[in-house]
N, C-alpha and C positions, 0 to 999 in steps of 0.2 A: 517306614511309614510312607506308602504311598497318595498320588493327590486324587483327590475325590474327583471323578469326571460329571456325576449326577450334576442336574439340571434344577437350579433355584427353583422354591417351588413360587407361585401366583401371590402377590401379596394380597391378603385378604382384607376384603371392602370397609372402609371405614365405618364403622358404626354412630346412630346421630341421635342422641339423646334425646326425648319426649316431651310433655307437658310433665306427665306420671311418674316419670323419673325410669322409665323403661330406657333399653335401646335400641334402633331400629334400620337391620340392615337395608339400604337402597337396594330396589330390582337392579339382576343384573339384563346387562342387553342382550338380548336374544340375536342368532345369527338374522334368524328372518326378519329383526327390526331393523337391522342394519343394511340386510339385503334390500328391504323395500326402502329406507333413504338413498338409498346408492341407484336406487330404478327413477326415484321420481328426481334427483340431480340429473340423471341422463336423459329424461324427458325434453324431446326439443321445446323451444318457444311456439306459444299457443298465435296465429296468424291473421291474418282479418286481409280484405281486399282494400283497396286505397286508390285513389287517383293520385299519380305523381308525376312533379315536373319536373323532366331528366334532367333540363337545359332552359336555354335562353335563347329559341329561335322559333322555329313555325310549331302549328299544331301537330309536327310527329312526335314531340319531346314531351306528349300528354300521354300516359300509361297505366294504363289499369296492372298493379303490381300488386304482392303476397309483402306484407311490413307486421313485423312484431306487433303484438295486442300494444297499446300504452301502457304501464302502469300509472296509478293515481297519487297523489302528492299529495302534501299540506295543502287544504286549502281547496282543493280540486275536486272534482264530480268524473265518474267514467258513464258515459252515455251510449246506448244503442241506438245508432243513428236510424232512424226511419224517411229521413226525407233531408234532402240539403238544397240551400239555394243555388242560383246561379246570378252573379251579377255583376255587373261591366267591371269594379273593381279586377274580377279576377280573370278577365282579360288583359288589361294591362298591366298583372304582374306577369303573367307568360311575355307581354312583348315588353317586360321592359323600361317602363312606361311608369312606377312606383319607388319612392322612394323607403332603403332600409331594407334592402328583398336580401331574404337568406341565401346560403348557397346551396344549389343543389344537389341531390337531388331532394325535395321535400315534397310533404301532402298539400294539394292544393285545399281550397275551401277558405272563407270567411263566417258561414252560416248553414246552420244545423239545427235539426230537430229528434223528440227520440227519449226514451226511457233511461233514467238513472240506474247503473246495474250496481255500481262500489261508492261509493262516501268514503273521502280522505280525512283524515285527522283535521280535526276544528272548524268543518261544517258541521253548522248548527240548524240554515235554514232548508234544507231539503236531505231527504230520507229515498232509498232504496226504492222502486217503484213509480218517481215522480214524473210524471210527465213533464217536459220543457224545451226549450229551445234555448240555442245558444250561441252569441257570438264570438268566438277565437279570434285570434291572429293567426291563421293559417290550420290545417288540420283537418277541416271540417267534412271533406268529404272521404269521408272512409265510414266504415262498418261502425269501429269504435272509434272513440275521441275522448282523450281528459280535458278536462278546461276547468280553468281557474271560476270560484262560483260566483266570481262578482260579475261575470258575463254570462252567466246562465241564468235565465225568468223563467217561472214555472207561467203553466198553462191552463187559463180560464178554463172552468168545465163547458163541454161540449168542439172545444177545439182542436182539431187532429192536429197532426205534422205538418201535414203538405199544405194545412189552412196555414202555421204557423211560421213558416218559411217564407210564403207568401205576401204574408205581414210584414214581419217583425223592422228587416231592413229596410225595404222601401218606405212602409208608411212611418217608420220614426225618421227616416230623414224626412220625409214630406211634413212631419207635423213641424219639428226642429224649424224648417226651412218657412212657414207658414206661421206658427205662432211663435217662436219664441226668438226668429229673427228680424220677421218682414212684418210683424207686426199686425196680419189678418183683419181688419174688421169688417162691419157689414158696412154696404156699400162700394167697394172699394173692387178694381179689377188689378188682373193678372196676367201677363204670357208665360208657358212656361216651354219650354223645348225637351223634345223626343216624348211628346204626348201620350206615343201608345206604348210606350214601355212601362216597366214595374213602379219607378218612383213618378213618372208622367203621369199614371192611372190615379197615383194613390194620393198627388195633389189635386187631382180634377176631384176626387170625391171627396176630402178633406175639405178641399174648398167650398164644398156645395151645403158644408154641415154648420155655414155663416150662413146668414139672410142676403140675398139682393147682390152676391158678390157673380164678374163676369170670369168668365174662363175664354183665354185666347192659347188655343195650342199649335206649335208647329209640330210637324212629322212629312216621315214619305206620302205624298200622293195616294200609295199604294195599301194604305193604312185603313185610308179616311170611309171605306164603306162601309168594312169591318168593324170600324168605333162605333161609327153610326147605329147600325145595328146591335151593337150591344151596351145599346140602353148607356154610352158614356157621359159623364157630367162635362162637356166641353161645349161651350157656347157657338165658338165661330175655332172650327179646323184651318189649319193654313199650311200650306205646302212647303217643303224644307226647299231650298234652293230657289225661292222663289222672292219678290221682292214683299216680303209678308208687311215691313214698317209702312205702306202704303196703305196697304190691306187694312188693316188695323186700325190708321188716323182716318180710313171711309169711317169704319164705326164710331173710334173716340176720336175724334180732331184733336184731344189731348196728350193723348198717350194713354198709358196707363199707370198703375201706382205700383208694382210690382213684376218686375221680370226677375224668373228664374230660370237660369243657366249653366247647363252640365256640359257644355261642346266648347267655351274658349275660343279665342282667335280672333276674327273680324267680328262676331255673333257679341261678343264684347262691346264693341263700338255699337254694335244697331240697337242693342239691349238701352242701352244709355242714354241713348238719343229717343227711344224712344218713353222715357220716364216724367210723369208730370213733375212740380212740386210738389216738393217731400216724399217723393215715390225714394222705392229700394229696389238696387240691382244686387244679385245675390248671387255667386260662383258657384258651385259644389263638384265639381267634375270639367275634366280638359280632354274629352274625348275626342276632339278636333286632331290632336299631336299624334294619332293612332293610325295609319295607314297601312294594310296591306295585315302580312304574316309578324310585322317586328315594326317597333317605333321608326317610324322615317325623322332623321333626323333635319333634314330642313323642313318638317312639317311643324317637328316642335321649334324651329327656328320663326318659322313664318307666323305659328299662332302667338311668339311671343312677340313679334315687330307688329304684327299687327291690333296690337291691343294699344291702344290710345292710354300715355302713363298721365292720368290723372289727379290733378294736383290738388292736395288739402283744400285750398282758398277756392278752388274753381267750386269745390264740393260747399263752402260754405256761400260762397254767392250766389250757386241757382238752389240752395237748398235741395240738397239729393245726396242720397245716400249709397255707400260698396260697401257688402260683407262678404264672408266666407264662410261654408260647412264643409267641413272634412269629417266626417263620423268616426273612420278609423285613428286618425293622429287623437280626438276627443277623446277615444275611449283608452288606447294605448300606450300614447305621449304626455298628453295633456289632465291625466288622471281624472277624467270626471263620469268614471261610471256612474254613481248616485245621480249624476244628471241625468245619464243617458236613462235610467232604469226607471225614471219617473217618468221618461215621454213613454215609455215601455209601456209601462202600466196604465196611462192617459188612452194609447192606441186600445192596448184591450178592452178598455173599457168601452169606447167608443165601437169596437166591434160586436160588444156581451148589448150594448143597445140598438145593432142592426144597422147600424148607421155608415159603416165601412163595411165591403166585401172585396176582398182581393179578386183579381181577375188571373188566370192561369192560363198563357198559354199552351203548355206543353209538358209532359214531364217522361221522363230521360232516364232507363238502366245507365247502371255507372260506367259500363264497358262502350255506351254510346255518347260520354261526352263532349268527344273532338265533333260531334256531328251538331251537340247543341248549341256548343261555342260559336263554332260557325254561323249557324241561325245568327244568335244577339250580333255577332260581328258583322254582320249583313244586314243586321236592325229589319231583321224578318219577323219579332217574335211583336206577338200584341199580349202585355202582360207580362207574367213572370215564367221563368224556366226552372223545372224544380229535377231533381235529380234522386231515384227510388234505387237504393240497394236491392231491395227484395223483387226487384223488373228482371225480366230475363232478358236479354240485347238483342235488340232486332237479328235477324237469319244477313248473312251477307251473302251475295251472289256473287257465286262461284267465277272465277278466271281462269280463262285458261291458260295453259303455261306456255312462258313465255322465252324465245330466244336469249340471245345475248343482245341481237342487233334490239331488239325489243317486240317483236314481231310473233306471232305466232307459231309455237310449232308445227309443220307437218309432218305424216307419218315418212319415215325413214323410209326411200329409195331402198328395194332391193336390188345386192350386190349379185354379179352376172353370176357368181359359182351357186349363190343361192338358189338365182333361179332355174338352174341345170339341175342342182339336187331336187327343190319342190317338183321337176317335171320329171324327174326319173322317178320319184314313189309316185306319183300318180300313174306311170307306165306298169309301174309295178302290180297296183292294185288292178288295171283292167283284168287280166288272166283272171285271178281270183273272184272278181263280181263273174265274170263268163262260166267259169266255175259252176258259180254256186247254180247259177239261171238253170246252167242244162241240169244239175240236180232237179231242181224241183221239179223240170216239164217229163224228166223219168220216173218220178213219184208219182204226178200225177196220171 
């Protein structure tokens, strides 16, 4: 008896019994069902543009880069970004300047606007389609973005993107900063500093939506005709670097009842000194520590010596008040999105009644960031800086190429054999033009 070499046959497919009491063999898998799982596994990752920060040094380390789509999460929304903001926040995490900054390399962005494409498991209040805006902790400037939806506000009808970017962050710190810290009423005046920028703008006009209330703004010099002209809510303009508490007590010999403060440092002490009773001084920003390409460190040294530490009892004997707005540590640290979502929804509404209009300076293809950055960093910009994926990037002008030493190339010297060969064919070719001449004058 020899041993069987045949080959076991295929065990045949389990059979799975019915309602009906039948049995019901399962399809088998066809090669080409297999073959197409085995094609879409091989499928690279689908990719989207992104601004990202290599590093922690000057504006080279801002990159318009190719990053994975996100996927979306419990909880989360994936958004087609149509417009992103720009705002001094996200300047000082490039230099450095913030606390709790990731490592790099990451997507820059705090704020975004833009169409719901995917709904993650256990959103309930927004659907496929919705228009909104959104504020992350980082991510925000790229094509797509997931964010968690307790940071996403859907969008009044008739509001685009680029209105809604222009909004959302500035005028809810201005409202924050106005009624639910410094306590607004009619009557009552204000300084606030960096006037012509996005939250500058969006207190002048928030302000003006009280009765009888005065507006004292600082900014550049170089601002003030341009405000003027455009129809701003600021009473009395006043020059940054200039001795403005003077300026100020010509109009109120008082002071005034509220200064608000995004710069730190000495601006600290003038804010303070110049507040009546029961006025409030109000921090939100230490832009002063910022200098150059990267945090100077004796800058942040200096705006800290400089700031007068004021004592409980001194604040209860002239009656006067210190607070602080941080919007990011609110929404991220300090868990009080429901807060934040209610100034949200207070600003729209105040815009659906005509009563706020953002002011826009400028808006930015993604591949010309480092060029917007710059602007705000140079407190060039009057209003907000918004940033359009679908922009095509300014044309760059051409350089020519350059040495080692650094210097321009010139055309390479010819070498002496070279020029011995160039002038033997050109000896060559006389004969042959003579040539041809005395042909023709024998034709003719």
């Amino acid at each position: 008896m020899t041993e069987s070499t045949d080959t076991p046959a295929a065990a045949a497919p389990e059979k799975t019994p019915t309602e009906n009491g039948t049995t019901e063999t399962p399809p088998e898998e066809t090669p080409d069902k297999a073959t197409e799982e085995k094609e879409k596994e091989a499928e690279p990752p689908k990719e989207m543009r992104a601004v990202v920060l290599t590093g922690y040094v000057g504006l080279k380390t801002v990159k318009i880069q190719k990053k994975p789509v996100p996927t979306v999460g419990e909880g989360e929304v994936l958004i087609r970004v149509k417009a992103c903001g720009l705002n001094f926040q996200d300047l000082i995490v490039r230099q450095v300047a913030i606390d709790s900054l990731p490592k790099t390399p990451f997507i820059l962005g705090f704020e975004c606007a833009g169409e719901i494409e995917q709904v993650g498991e256990g959103v309930t209040n927004f659907k496929v389609g919705d228009q909104v805006v959104a504020l992350p902790e980082y991510k925000a400037w790229a094509e797509l973005v997931s964010v968690p939806a307790q940071y996403v506000y859907a969008l009044p009808s008739g509001m685009t993107a680029l209105d809604a970017v222009a909004i959302t962050t500035n005028y809810v710190v201005a409202y924050l900063l106005l009624f639910e810290i410094a306590n607004l009423t009619p009557g009552k005046s204000l300084l606030v500093h960096s006037a012509g920028g996005g939250v500058g703008q969006a207190v002048a006009q928030l302000a003006k939506t009280v009765d009888n209330v005065t507006v004292f703004g600082v900014c550049s010099k170089s601002k003030h005709e341009a405000l003027k002209a455009n129809n701003n809510n600021i009473d009395h303009l006043l020059e940054r670097g200039s001795d403005y508490t003077s300026e100020v007590r010509k109009v109120s010999p008082e002071g005034v009842d509220i200064v608000l403060d995004c710069l730190c440092g000495e601006e600290c002490n003038r804010g303070y000194s110049l507040l009546k009773t029961m006025g409030r001084y109000v921090l939100y920003g230490s832009s002063n520590i910022v200098t150059g390409d990267t945090r100077s460190f004796f800058s942040a040294v200096r705006a800290w010596w400089q700031v007068d530490k004021v004592s409980p009892v001194k604040l209860f004997v002239e009656n006067k008040s210190l607070a602080g707005l941080n919007l990011r540590h609110l929404l991220f640290q300090h868990g009080r999105a429901d807060y934040v979502r209610r100034a949200v929804e207070r600003v729209f509404a105040l815009w659906g009644e005509g009563k706020v209009k953002p002011l826009v300076d400028s808006t930015w293809a993604l591949e010309d960031v480092v060029e917007a950055m710059q602007k705000m960093h140079e407190r060039k910009n009057i209003g907000k800086l918004v940033l359009d994926p679908s922009l095509e990037p300014k044309p760059k002008p051409a350089t020519p190429a350059k040495g080692k030493s650094g210097k321009e190339k010139k055309p390479a010297k010819e070498s002496s054999e070279e020029k011995k060969d160039k002038e033997t064919k050109e000896e060559e070719k006389k004969p042959e033009e003579n040539e041809s001449k005395d042909k023709e004058k024998e034709s003719s």
